[in-house]
C-alpha positions in Angstrom: 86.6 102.5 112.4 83.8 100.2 114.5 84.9 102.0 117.6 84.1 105.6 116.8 80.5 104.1 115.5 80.6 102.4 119.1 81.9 106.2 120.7 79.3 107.9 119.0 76.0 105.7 119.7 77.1 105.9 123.3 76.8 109.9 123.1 73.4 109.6 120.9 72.0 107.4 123.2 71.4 110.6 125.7 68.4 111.3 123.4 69.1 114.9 123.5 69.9 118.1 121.3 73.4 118.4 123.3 73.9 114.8 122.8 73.5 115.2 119.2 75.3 118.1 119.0 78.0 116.6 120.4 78.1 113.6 118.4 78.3 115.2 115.7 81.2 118.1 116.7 82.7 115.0 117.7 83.0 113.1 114.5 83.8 116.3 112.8 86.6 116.6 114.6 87.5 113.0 114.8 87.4 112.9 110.4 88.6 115.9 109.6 90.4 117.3 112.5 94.0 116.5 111.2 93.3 117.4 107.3 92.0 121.1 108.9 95.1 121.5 111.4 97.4 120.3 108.4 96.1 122.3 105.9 95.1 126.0 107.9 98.5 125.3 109.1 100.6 125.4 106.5 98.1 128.9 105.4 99.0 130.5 108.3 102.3 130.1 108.1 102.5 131.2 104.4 100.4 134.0 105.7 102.7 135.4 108.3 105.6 134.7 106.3 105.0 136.8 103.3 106.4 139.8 105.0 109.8 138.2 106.0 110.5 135.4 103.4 113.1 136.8 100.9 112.2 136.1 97.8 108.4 136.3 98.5 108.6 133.4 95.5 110.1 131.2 98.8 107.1 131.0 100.2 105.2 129.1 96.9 108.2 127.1 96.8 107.9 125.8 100.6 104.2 125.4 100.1 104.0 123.4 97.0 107.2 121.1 98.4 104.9 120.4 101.4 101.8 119.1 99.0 104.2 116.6 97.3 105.5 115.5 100.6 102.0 114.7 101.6 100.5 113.5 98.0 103.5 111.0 97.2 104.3 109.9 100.6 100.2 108.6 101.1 100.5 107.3 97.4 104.0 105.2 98.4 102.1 103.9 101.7 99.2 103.5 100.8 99.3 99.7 99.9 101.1 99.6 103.2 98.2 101.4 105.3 95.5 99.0 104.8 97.5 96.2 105.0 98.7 96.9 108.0 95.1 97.7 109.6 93.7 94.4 108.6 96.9 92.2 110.2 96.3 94.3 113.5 92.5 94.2 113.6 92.8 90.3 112.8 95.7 90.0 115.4 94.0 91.5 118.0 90.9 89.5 117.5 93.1 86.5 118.1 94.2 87.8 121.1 97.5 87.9 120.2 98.6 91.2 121.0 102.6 90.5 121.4 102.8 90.3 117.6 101.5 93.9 117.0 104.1 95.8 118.0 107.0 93.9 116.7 105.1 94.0 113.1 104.1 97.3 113.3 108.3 97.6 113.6 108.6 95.8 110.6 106.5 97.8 108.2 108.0 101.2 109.6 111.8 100.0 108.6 110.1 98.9 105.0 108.2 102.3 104.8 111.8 104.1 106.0 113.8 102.3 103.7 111.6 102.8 100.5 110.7 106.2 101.1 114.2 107.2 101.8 115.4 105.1 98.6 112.3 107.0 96.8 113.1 110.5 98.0 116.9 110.5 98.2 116.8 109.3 94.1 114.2 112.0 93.4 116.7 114.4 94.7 119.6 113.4 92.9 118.3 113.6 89.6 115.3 116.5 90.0 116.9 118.7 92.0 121.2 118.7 91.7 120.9 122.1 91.6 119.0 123.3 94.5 120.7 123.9 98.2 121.9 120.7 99.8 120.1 121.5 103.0 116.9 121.8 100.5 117.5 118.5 99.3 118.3 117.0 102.7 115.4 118.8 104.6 113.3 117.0 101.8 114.2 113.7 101.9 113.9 113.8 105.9 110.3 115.5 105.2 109.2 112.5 102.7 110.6 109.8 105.2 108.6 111.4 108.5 105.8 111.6 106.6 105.4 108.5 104.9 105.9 106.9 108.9 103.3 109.3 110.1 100.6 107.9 107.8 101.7 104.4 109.0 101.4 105.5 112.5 98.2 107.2 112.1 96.8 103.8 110.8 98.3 101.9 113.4 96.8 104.2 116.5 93.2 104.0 114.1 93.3 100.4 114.1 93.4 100.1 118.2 90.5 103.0 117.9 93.2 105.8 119.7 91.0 108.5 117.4 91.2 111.3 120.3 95.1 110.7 120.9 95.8 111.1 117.2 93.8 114.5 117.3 95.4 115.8 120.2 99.1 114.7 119.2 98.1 116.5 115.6 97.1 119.5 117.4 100.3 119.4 119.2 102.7 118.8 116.1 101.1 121.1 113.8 101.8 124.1 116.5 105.4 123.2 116.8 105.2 122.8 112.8 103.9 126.7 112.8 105.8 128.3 115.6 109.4 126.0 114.1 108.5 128.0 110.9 107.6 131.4 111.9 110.7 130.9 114.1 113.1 130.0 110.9 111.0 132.3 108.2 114.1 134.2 108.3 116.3 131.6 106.6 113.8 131.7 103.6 113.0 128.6 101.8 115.1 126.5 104.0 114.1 128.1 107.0 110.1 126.8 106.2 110.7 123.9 105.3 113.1 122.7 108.4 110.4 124.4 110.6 107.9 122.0 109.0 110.3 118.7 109.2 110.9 119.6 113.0 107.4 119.8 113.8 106.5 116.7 111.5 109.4 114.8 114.0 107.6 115.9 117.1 104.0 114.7 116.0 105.7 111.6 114.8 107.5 111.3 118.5 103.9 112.0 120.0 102.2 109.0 117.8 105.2 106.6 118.5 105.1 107.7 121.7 101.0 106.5 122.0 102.4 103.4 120.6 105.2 102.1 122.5 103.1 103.0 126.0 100.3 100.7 125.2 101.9 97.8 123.6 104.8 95.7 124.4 106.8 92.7 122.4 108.9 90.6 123.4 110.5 90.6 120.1 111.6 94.1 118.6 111.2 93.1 115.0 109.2 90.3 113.2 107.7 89.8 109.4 105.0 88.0 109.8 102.8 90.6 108.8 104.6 90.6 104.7 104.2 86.5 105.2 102.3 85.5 101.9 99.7 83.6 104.9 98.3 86.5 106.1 98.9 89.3 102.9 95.8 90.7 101.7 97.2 92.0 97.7 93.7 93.1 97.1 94.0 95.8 100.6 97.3 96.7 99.3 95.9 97.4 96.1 93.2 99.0 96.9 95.9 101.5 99.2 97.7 102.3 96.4 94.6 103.1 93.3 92.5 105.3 96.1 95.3 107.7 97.1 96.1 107.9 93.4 92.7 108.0 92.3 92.8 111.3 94.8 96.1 112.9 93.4 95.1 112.2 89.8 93.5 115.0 88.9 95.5 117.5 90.8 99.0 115.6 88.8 97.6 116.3 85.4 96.9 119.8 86.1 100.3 120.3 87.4 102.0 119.0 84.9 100.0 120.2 81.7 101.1 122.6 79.9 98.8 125.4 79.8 97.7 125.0 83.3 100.6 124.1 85.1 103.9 126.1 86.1 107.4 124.7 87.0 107.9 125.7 91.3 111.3 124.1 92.2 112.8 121.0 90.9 110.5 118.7 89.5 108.0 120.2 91.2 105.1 122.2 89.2 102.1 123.4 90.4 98.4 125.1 89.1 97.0 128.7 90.5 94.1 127.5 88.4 93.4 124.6 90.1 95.1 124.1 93.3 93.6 127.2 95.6 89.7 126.6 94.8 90.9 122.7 95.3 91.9 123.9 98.7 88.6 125.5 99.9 86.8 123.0 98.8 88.6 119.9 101.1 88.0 122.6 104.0 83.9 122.3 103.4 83.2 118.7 103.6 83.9 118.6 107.2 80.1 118.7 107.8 79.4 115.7 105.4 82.4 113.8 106.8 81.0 114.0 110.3 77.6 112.5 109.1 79.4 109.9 107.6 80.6 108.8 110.5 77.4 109.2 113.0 75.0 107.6 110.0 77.4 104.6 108.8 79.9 104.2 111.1 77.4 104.3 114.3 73.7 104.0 112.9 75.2 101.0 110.0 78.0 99.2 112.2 75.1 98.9 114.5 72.8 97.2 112.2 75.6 95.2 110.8 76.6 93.4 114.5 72.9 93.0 114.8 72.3 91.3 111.8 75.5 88.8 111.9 74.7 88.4 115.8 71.3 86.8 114.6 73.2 84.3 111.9 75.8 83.1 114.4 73.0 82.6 117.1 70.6 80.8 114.8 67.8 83.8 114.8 64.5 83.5 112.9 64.4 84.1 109.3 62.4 86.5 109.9 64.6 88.5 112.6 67.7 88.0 110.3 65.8 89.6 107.1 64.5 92.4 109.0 68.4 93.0 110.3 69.3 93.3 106.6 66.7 95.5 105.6 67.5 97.9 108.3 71.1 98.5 107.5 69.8 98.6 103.5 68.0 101.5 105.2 70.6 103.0 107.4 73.2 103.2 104.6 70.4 104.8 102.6 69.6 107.5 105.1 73.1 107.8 105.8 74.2 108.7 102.5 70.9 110.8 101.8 72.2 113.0 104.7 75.4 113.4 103.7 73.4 114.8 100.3 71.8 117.1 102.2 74.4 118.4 104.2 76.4 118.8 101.4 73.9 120.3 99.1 73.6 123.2 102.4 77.2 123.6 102.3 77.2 124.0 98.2 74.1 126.7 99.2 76.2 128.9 101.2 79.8 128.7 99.1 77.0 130.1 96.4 76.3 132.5 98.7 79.5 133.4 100.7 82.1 132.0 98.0 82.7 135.2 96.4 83.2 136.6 99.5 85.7 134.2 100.7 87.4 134.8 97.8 87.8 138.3 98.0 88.9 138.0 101.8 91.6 135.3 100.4 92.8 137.9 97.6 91.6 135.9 94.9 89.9 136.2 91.6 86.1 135.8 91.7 86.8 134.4 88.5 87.3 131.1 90.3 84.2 130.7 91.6 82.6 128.2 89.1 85.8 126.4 89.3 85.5 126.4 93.6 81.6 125.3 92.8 82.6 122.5 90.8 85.4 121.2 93.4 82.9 121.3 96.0 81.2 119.1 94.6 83.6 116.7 93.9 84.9 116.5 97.4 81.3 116.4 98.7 81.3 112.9 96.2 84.3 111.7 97.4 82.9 111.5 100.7 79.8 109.8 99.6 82.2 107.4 97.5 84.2 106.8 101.2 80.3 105.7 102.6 80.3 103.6 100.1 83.5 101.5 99.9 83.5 101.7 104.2 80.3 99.7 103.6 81.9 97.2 101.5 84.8 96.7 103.8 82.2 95.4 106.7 80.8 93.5 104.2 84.5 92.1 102.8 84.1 92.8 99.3 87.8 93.2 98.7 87.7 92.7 95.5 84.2 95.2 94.8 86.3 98.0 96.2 89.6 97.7 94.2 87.6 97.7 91.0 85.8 100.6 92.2 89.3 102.3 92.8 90.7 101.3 90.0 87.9 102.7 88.1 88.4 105.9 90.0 91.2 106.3 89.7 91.8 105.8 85.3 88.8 107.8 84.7 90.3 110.7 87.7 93.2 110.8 85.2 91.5 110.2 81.5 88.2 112.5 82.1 90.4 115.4 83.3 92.3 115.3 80.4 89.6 115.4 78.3 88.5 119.0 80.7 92.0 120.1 79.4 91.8 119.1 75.7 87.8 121.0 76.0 89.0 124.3 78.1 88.8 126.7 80.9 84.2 126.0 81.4 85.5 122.6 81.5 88.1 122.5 84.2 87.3 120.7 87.5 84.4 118.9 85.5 86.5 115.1 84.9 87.1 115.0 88.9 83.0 115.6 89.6 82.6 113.3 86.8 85.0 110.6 87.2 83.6 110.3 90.6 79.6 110.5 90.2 80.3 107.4 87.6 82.1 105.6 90.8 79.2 106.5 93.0 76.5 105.5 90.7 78.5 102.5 90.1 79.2 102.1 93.9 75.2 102.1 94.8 74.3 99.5 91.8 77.1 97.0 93.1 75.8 97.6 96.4 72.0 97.2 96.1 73.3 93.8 94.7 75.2 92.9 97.2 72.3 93.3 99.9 70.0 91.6 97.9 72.3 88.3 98.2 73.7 88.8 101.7 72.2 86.1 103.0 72.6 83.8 100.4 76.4 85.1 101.0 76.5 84.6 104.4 75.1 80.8 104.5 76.0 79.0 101.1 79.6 80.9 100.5 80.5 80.3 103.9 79.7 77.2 105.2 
């Protein structure tokens, strides 16, 4: 993501309110653009459909089929995501640019093939006695999906950020007028109004792909080839995303919090809505992320590796390190703060947003507590981002891994305690992963140099 740090110092560099201001709207909308179309989308369209959808229970149904679609389809691709990003970035460093394409070929038929074989099984077993076109609807939905996220990591590699918001912006309209359109036909009605749109988006980000690279082979493997696989990125793709969903899985499928939906499908009024709210509010502390490590860090980092490969002072090189230890620390002590002013006002306006939402006030600790917890998660994504420049490969699937046992183990243990407890094992599993995170880190400065001349030469 180097080339949004290299977007954003460009706009900074004007040295004025606007050119903050706009740095910062920017990155907002760069981070958290397509998680706010994705998700207000699929509101609005339960929204507007309440009064037409026969039963009203359809509705719940479509919804809660779209969250699987999205949870399992980034856990299946995950270890294909960052995978795929490092082959490309290391590609095109090499200047080989005719091998992109054809590989980025490859992993969509491997992504098509399991997701279908994944999806089509799923719906033989789970769900024999729901409507064919359901089933079939479903299994199209899981397979656009899962090559959406492959797409989406493709375009972020080449640094196509403002494409990928646009063509989102784009899809997720045709996703909400295909639905309002089909509302009539219930259940199936939604949910082919959502597969429709899905297709266009994923026609707009193939689309982005095919005009701006070109292979003279259609198809190649190199990218699975055991010479350039990366198990430890693959790995990591895979514990994050599940380290995300773990929580939300254990709530959906225990038995006094959860409720059976369609299928195999369950899902938890408890949990999922103040879960919901709370992913809408870290858009402020994903957007510093970005301006404070991706441009203020990145920066830093190319300074610090320039004066290594140039043959710099000492002196010069050490001060380079101590200023990203310091950017990374003022980066993540913003993010603090402009999280801590967002958990200020859902104390303030929470109940409030509640009530507008038709829901309980009772949820409010439980929306307090998932604020939180997403505010950490983006703190944790500082973190690991940082070891990714700084290729500890092998830091960051621990760290995952960690997250994503104690996700699963610490919110059973809310479940086992009660109600005052629920919400509690995500903030917790997380703040251990974060505290951990810094510790590892802090370590890892204090021996970069040693690192970067003895373990390398």
């Amino acid at each position: 993501m180097a080339g949004i740090g290299f977007e954003l110092r460009k706009v900074m560099r004007r040295d004025t309110l606007v050119g903050v201001a706009r740095a910062y709207l920017y990155a907002g909308l760069i981070s958290s653009g397509p998680l706010i179309l994705s998700i207000f989308g699929i509101l609005i369209i339960g929204l507007l459909s309440l009064a037409v959808v026969i039963p009203k229970f359809a509705v719940v149904q479509f919804q809660v089929s779209v969250t699987y679609l999205i949870a399992v389809s980034l856990i299946v691709t995950g270890p294909l995501q960052l995978s795929l990003t490092r082959f490309i970035s290391d590609r095109l460093f090499e200047k080989r640019d005719d091998l992109v394409l054809s590989n980025y070929n490859a992993v969509v038929l491997v992504s098509t093939a399991l997701s279908a074989a994944i999806a089509v099984t799923a719906m033989a077993f789970g769900f024999r006695h729901e409507l064919l076109a359901y089933r079939l609807l479903m299994v199209a939905g899981f397979t656009i999906m899962s090559n959406i996220w492959i797409a989406v990591i493709f375009l972020s590699s080449v640094k196509q950020y403002r494409q990928i918001l646009v063509v989102f912006f784009v899809g997720y309209a045709c996703v909400v007028v295909l639905a309002l359109m089909l509302n009539h036909h219930g259940l199936v009605g939604l949910l082919g109004g959502f597969v429709g749109g899905h297709l266009v988006l994923l026609a707009g980000l193939s689309g982005l792909i095919y005009r701006n690279y070109r292979s003279p082979v259609f198809i190649s493997f190199e990218v699975f080839e055991r010479r350039y696989a990366y198990p430890t990125l693959a790995l990591v793709g895979l514990m994050f995303n599940l380290g995300v969903w773990a929580d939300k899985f254990v709530f959906w499928y225990a038995p006094g919090t959860g409720g059976h939906v369609i299928g195999w499908l369950n899902a938890s009024i408890i949990y999922d809505i103040p879960v919901f709210i709370a992913y809408v509010c870290v858009m402020p502390g994903m957007a510093t992320f970005l301006v404070r490590i991706e441009a203020d860090f990145a920066e830093y980092y190319d300074a610090f590796y320039d004066a290594v490969r140039s043959g710099d002072t000492f002196g010069r090189i050490n001060d380079m390190r101590d200023m990203m230890v310091r950017s990374v620390r003022s980066g993540l002590y913003e993010i603090i703060k402009v999280q801590s002013i967002v958990l200020l006002l859902i104390v303030a306006f929470g109940q409030w947003v509640l009530e507008a939402l038709d829901i309980s006030p009772l949820y409010m600790p439980l929306l307090l507590v998932d604020v939180i917890s997403a505010s950490l998660q983006v703190l944790l994504l500082g973190l690991l981002n940082v070891f990714f420049y700084l290729d500890g490969r092998r830091t960051v699937l621990v760290l995952t891994s960690a997250f994503a046992l104690l996700n699963a183990v610490l919110t059973i243990v809310t479940l086992w305690i009660g109600p005052n407890a629920y919400g509690y094992g995500f903030a917790a599993a997380l703040l251990i992963v974060v505290i951990a995170s810094v510790k590892l880190l802090d370590a890892k400065f204090a021996s970069l140099e040693y690192e970067t001349y003895m373990l390398r030469s």
